[in-house]
C-alpha positions as CSV (number, residue, x, y, z in Angstrom):
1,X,280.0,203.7,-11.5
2,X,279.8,207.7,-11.9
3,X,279.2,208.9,-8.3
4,X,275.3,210.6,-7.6
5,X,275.1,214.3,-8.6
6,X,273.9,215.4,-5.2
7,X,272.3,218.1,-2.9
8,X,271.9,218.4,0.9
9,X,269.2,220.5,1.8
10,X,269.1,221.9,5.5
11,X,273.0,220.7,6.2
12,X,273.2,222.1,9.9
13,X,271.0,219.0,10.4
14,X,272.2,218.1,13.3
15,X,272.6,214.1,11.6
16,X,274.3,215.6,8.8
17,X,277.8,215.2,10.8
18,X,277.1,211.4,11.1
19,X,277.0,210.7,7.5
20,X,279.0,213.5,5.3
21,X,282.6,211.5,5.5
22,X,280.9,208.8,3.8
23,X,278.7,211.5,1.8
24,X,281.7,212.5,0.7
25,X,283.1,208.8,-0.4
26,X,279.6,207.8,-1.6
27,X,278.5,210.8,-3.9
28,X,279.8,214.0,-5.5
29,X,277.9,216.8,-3.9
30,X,276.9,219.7,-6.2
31,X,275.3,222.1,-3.8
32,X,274.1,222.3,-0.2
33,X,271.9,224.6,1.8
34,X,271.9,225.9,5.1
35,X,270.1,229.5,6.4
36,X,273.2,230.3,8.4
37,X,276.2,229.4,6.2
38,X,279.0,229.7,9.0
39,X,277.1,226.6,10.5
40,X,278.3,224.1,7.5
41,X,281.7,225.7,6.5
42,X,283.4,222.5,7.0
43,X,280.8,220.7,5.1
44,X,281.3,223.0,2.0
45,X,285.2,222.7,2.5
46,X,285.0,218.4,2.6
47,X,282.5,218.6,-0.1
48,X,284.1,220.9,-2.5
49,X,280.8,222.4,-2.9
50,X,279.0,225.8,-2.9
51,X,276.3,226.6,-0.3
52,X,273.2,228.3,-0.8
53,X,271.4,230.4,2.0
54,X,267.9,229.3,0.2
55,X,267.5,225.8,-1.1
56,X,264.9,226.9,-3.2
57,X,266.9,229.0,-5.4
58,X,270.1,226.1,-5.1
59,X,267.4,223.5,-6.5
60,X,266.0,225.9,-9.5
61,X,270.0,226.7,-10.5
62,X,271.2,223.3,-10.1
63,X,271.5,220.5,-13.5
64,X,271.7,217.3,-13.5
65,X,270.8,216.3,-10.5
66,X,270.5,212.6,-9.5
67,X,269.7,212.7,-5.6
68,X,269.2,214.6,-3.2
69,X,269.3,214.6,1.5
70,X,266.5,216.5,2.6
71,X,267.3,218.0,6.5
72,X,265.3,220.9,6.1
73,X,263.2,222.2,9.4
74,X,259.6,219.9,9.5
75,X,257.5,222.4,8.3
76,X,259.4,222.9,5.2
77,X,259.7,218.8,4.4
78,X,256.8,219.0,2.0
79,X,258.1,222.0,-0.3
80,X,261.0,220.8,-0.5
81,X,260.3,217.5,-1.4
82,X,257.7,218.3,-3.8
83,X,260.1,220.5,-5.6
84,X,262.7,218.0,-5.8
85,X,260.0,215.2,-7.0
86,X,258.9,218.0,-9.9
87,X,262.7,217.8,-11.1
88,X,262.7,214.3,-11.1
89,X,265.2,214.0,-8.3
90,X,265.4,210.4,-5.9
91,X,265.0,211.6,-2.2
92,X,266.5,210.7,0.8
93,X,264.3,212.7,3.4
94,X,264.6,212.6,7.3
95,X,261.4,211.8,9.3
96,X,258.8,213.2,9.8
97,X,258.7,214.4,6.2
98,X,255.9,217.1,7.5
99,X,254.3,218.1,10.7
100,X,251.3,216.3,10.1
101,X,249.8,213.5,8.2
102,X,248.2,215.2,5.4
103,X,251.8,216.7,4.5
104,X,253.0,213.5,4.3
105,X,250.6,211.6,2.3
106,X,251.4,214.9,-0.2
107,X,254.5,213.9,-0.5
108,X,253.9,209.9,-1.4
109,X,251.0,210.6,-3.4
110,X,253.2,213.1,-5.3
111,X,256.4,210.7,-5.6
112,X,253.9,207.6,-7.1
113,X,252.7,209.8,-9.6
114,X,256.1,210.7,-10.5
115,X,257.8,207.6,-10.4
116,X,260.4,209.2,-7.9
117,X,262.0,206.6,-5.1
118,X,262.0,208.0,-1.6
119,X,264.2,206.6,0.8
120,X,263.4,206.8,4.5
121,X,266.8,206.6,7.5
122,X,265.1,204.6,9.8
123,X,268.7,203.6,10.4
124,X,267.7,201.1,13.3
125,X,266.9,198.8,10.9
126,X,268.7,195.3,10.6
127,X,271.2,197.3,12.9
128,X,272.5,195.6,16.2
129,X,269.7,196.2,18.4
130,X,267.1,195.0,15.7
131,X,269.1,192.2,15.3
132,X,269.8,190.7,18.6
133,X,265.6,191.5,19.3
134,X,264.8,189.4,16.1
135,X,265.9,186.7,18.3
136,X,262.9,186.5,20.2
137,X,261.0,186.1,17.1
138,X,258.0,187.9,15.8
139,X,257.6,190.3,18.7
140,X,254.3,189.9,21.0
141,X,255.1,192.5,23.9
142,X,257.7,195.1,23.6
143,X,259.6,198.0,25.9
144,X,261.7,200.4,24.4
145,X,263.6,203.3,26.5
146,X,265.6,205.7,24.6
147,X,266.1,208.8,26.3
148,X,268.5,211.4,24.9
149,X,270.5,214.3,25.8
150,X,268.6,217.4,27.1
151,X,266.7,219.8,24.7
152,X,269.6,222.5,24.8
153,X,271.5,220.6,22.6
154,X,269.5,221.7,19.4
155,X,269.6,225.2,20.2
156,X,272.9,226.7,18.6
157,X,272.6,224.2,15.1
158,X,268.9,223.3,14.7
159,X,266.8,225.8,17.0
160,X,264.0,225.5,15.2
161,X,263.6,221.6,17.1
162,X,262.4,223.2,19.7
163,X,259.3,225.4,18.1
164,X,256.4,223.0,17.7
165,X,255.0,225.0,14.8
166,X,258.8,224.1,12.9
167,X,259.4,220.5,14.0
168,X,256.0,219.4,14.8
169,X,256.7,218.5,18.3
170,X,259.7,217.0,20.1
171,X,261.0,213.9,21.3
172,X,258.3,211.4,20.2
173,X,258.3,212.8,16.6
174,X,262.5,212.7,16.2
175,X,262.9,209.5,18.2
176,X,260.6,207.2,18.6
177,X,259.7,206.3,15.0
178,X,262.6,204.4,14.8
179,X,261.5,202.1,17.8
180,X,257.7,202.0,16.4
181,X,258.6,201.3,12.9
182,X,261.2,197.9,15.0
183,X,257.9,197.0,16.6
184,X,255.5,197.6,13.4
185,X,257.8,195.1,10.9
186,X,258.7,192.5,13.9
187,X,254.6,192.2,14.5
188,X,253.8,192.6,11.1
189,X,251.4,194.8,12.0
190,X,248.9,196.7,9.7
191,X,246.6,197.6,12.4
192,X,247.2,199.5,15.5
193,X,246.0,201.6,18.1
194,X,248.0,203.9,20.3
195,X,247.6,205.9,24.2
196,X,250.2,208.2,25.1
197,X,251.5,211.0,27.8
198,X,253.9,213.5,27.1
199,X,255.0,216.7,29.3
200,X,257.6,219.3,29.1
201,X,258.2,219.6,32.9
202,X,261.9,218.8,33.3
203,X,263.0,221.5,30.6
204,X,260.1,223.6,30.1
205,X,260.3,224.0,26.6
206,X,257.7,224.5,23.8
207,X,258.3,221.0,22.6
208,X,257.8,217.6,25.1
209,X,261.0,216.4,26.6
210,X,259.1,213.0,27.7
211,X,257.0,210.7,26.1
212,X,255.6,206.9,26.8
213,X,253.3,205.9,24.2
214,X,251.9,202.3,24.1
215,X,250.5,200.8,21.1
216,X,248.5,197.9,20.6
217,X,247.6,195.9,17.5
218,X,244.5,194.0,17.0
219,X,245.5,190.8,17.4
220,X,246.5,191.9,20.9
221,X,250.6,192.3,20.7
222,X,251.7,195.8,22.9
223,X,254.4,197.9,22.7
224,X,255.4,200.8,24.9
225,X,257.8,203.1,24.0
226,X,259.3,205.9,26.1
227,X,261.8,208.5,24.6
228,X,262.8,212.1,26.1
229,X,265.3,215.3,26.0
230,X,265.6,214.0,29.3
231,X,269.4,212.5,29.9
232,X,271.6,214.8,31.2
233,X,274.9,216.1,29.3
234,X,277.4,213.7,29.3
235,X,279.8,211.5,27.3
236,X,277.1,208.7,27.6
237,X,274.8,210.4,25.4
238,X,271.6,209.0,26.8
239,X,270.2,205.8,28.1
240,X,268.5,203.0,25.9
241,X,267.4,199.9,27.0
242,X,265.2,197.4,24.8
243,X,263.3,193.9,25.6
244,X,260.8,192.0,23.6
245,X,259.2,189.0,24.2
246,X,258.4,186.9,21.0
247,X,257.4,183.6,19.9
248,X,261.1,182.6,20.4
249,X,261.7,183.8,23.7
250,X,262.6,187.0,25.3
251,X,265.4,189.1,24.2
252,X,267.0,192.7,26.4
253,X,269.3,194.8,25.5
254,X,271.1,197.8,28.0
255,X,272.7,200.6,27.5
256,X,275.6,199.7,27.7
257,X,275.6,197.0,25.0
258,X,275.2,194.0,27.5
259,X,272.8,191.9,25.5
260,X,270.9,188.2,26.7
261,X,268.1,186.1,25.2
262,X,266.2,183.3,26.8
263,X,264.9,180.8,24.6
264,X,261.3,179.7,24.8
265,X,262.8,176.5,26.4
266,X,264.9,178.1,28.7
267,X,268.1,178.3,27.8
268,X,270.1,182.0,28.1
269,X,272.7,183.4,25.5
270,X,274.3,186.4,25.9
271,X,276.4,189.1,24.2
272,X,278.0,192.5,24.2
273,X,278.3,195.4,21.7
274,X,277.7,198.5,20.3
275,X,274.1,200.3,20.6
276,X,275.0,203.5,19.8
277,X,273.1,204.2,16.5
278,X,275.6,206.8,15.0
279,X,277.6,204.1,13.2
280,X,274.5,203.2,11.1
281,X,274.3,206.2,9.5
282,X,277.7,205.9,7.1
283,X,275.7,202.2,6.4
284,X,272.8,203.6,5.6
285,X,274.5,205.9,2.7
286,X,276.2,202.9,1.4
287,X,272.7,201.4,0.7
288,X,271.9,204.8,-0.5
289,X,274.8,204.7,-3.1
290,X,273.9,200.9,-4.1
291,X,270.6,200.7,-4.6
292,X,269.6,204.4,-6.0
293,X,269.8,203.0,-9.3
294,X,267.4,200.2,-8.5
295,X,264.6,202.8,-6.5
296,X,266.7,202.4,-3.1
297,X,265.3,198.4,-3.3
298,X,265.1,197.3,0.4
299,X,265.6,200.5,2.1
300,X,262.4,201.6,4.2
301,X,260.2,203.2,2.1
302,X,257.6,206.6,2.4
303,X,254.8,203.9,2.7
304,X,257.0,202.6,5.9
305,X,257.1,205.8,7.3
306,X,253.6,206.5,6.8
307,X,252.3,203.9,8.9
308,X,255.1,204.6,11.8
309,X,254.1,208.4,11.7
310,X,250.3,207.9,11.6
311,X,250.4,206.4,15.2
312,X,252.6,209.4,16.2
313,X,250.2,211.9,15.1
314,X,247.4,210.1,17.3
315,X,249.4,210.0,20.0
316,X,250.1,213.6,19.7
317,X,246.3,213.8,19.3
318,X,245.7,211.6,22.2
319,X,247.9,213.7,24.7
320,X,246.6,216.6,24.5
321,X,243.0,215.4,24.7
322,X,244.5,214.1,28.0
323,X,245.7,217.7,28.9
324,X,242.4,218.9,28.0
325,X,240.9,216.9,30.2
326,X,243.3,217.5,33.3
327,X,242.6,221.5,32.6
328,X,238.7,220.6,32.4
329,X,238.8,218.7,35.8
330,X,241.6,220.1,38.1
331,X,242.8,218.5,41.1
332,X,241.2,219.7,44.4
């Protein structure tokens, strides 16, 4: 099979590093954009490709082009992807795809109309951790922990992360859809509501570094998840740590892969292994390269992303009515 004429838009991405080997394997890259081009000279020189300061003008000289990775800053997600949807070009865009809903739903509505297949990396996904939590069955009450390293990291690659105007906001929007989109297809929920805090206070950046947001569908199953820039920086990376109790049982996971479940009858099981996520990102351009002939069959969809990212937004929405609030009513 002839390899995927493709493009990577935004490559300083700071994902990018996690799947270009198998980029590289997978697909024959034709062009790839980044602002700063001293940023992704190793990409250009693995890739055999020329890089473009604008992806703009790289999309409008390129021919023949079958997909393309969309790592662009937030606020540039809908441009981009509505120029690559007017070519005719299958998608593989990084969430949020927008800084708010209505970008979004732009996007969808405009890749329907086109027949154009979006494909969402919500790389969790039949992964280790969603496997071993499947145990427990469909999922009734959830935690999720997943705190990463400390804001800094973004600020040589992907600075931009940390202006809210550019990425839409911080932790909660670049981590935890992964963990509500686990909870959403484990309670097969349509439905839900959501509360949430979030604060900047350990970092004091312009994005939050700590989030909890609980969610709650109306049939009464809960969900909190908590992510943050808020582990310090080390070879661990960050801490994670996962239970849900299910019509099966109750399954936990740690951070350092130590795994048990507990059978609605009783009995224990447990299990070690890997929880990092970065491994699923080579796996999740094999699927890429398999099934982008077949409208990336399977893979979590732009419709699966918009119902993760609608309860983000409100809970962006709900914290800061909650700052507005504590402003309105200060302690005495």
């Amino acid at each position: 099979m002839d390899k995927a004429r493709t493009l990577v838009l935004g490559a300083s991405h700071w994902h990018v590093p996690l799947y270009a080997e198998r980029i590289a394997v997978r697909h024959n890259v034709i062009g790839l954009s980044d602002p700063d081009t001293r940023l992704v000279q190793d990409l250009t020189n693995l890739w055999g490709a020329p890089v473009y300061t604008d992806w703009r003008r790289m999309i409008d000289e390129s021919i023949d082009i079958d997909l393309a990775y969309v790592f662009v800053p937030h606020s540039q997600m809908k441009q981009a992807c509505l120029a690559l949807i007017e070519r005719g070009v299958a998608i593989v865009v990084e969430k949020p795809a927008g800084v708010s809903p209505d970008e979004l739903r732009d996007i969808k509505h405009a890749a329907k109309a086109a027949d154009v297949p979006i494909a969402i990396p919500l790389v969790q996904r039949g992964g280790p951790v969603d496997l071993w939590l499947s145990k427990a069955g469909r999922s009734v009450y959830e935690s999720v922990q997943f705190i990463a390293g400390p804001p800094s990291r973004y600020e040589e690659a992907s600075p931009w992360m940390l202006d809210a105007a550019q990425s839409g906001g911080g932790c909660t929007v670049n981590l935890a859809p992964h963990f509500v989109d686990l909870f959403l297809q484990s309670a097969q929920a349509e439905e839900a509501s959501v509360v949430a805090a979030m604060s900047s206070a350990l970092h004091g950046t312009g994005v939050e570094d700590y989030s909890a947001m609980t969610i709650r569908t109306r049939d009464g199953r809960i969900a909190t998840i908590e992510t943050g820039y808020a582990f310090p920086s080390s070879p661990l990376k960050r801490h994670c740590s996962y239970v849900r109790i299910g019509t099966h049982g109750t399954a936990s996971i740690w951070s350092d892969g130590r795994a048990s479940f507990t059978s609605a009858g009783g009995a224990t099981e447990t299990s070690e292994f890997d929880v990092d996520s970065d491994p699923l990102y080579p796996v999740f351009v094999d699927n890429v390269a398999e099934r982008l002939d077949r409208g990336f069959e399977g893979l979590p969809t732009i419709d699966d992303l918009e119902k993760t990212m609608s309860l983000i937004w409100l809970a962006y929405d709900y914290s800061r009515r909650g700052d507005s609030n504590d402003k309105q009513h200060p302690e005495h």
